[in-house]
C-alpha positions as CSV (number, residue, x, y, z in Angstrom):
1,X,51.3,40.7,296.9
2,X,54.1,42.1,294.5
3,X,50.8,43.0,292.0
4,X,48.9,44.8,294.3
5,X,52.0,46.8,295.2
6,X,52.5,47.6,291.1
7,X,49.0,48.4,290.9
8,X,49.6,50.9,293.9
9,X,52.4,52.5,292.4
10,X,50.5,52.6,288.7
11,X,47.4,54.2,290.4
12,X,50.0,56.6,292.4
13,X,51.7,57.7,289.4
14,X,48.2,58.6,287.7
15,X,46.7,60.5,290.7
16,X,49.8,62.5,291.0
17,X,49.7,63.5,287.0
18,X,45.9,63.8,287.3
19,X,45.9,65.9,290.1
20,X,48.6,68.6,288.1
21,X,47.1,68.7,285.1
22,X,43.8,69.4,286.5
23,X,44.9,71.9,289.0
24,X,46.7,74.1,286.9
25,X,46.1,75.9,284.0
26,X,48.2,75.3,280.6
27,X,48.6,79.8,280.2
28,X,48.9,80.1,283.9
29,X,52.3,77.8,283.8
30,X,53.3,79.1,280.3
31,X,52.2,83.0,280.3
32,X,52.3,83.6,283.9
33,X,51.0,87.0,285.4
34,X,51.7,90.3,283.7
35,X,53.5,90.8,279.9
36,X,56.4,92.8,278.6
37,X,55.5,95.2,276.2
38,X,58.6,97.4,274.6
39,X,57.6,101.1,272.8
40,X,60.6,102.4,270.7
41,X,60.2,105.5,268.4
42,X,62.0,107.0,266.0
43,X,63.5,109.2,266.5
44,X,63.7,108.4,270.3
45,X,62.8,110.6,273.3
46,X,59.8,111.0,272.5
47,X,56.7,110.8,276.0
48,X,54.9,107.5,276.2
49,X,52.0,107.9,278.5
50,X,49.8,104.7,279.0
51,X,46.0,104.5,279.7
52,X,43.8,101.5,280.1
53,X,41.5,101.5,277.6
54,X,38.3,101.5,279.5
55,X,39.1,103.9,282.3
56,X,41.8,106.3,280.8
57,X,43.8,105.4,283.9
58,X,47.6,106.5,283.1
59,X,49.2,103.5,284.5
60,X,52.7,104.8,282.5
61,X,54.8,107.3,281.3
62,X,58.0,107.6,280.2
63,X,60.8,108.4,277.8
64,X,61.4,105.9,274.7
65,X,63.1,103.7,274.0
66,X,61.4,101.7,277.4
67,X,59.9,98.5,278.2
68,X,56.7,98.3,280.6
69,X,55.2,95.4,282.4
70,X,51.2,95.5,281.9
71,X,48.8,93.8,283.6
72,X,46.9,91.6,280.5
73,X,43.2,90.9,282.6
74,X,40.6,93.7,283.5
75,X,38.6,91.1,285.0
76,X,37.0,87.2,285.3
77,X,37.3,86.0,281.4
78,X,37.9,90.1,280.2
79,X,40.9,91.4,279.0
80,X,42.7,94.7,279.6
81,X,43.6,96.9,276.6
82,X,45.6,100.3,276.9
83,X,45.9,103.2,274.6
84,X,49.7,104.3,273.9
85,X,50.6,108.3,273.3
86,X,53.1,109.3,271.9
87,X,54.1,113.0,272.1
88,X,57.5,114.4,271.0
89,X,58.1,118.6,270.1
90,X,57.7,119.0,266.9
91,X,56.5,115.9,265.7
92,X,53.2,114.7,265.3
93,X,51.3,113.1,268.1
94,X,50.4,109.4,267.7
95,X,48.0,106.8,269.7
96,X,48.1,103.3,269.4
97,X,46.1,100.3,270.8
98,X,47.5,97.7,272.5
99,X,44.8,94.8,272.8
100,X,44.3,92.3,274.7
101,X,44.4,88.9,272.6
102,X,43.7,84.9,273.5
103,X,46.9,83.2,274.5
104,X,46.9,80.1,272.3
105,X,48.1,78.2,275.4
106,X,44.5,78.5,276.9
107,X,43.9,76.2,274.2
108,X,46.3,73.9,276.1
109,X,43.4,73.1,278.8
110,X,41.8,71.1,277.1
111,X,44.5,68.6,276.5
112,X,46.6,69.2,279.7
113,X,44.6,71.4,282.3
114,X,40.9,70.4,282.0
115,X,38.1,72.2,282.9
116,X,39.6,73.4,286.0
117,X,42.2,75.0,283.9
118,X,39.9,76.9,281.5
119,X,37.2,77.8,283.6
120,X,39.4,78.8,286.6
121,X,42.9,79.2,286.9
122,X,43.6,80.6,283.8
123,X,40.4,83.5,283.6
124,X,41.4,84.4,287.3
125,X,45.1,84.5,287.0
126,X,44.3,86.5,283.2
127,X,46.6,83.9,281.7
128,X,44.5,83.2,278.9
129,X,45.3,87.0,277.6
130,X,48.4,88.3,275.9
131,X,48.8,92.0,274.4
132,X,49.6,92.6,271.2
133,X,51.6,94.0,269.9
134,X,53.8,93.0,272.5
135,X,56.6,95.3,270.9
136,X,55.4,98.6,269.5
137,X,58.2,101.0,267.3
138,X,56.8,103.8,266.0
139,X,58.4,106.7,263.6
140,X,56.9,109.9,264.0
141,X,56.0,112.2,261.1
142,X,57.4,115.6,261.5
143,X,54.5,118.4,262.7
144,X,55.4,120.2,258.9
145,X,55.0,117.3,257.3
146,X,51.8,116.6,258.9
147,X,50.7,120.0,258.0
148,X,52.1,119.6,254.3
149,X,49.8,116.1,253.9
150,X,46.6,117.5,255.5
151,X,46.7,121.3,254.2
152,X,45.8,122.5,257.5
153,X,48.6,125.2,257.6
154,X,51.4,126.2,256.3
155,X,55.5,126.1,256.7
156,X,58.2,129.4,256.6
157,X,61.1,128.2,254.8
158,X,64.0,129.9,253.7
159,X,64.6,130.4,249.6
160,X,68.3,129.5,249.5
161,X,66.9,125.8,251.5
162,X,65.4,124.8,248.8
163,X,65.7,122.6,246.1
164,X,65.4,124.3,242.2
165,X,62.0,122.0,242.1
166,X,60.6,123.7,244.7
167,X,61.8,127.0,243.6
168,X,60.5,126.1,240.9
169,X,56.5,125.5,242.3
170,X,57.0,128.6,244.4
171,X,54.0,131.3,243.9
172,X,54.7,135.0,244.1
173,X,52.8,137.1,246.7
174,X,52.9,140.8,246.6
């Protein structure tokens, strides 16, 4: 009798780990639900506004330094990337990408979650997708700089600001 009750026990204690490692997914207990994504710029002040990617939906905006929580899944096994702007007076404005990447704990299903894992909980919970980068710091270029670099315009600047090597490249117009 006292085998048939360790037997129980031994089949007990598998059914219970079975039934958690297939009934969860390894990203869904690792990731969770949506990620933490922190824009600084330099210098800082300067208008974040976020879009998704695919519908230019601002889900965002705000002042930097700041730190967002983004949903990471558009949809079953799809990924959500936004576009970041940047916008600051005077400065150049910049967009970045933040994409949507494979967690490497989706990998984790096939060890610990199973197929139940990889082919449910983690595609419909979105998981199995991080955002990268998860922290974005930017430094803007000055708007005369920008100018300077492209050729697209000019900048008024005072004589007795300048440096003799610049006086020194400076063309005379009558």
């Amino acid at each position: 009798m006292q085998i048939h009750q360790h037997l129980l026990r031994a089949f007990c204690v598998v059914s219970v780990v079975s039934v958690v490692a297939l009934t969860g997914g390894c990203a869904s207990i690792v990731n969770g639900g949506s990620r933490t994504v922190t824009l600084t710029t330099q210098p800082a002040g300067a208008k974040a506004t976020i879009t998704k990617s695919d519908t230019d939906n601002t889900v965002h905006s705000g002042l930097t330094p700041l730190t967002v929580s983004l949903e990471p899944k558009r949809g079953y096994f799809k990924g959500q990337s936004y576009s970041v702007r940047f916008e600051l007076a005077g400065y150049k404005t910049e967009e970045v990408t933040l994409r949507a990447e494979l967690s490497g704990w989706y990998w984790g299903n096939i060890l610990f979650g199973g197929l139940l894992g990889m082919l449910v909980v983690d595609p419909v919970t979105g998981s199995m997708w991080n955002l990268s980068p998860a922290q974005l710091d930017r430094t803007l270029t000055s708007q005369q700089a920008a100018l300077l670099q492209t050729g697209d315009g000019f900048v008024v600047a005072l004589v007795s600001e300048m440096s003799e090597a610049e006086r020194a490249r400076l063309i005379k117009i009558r």
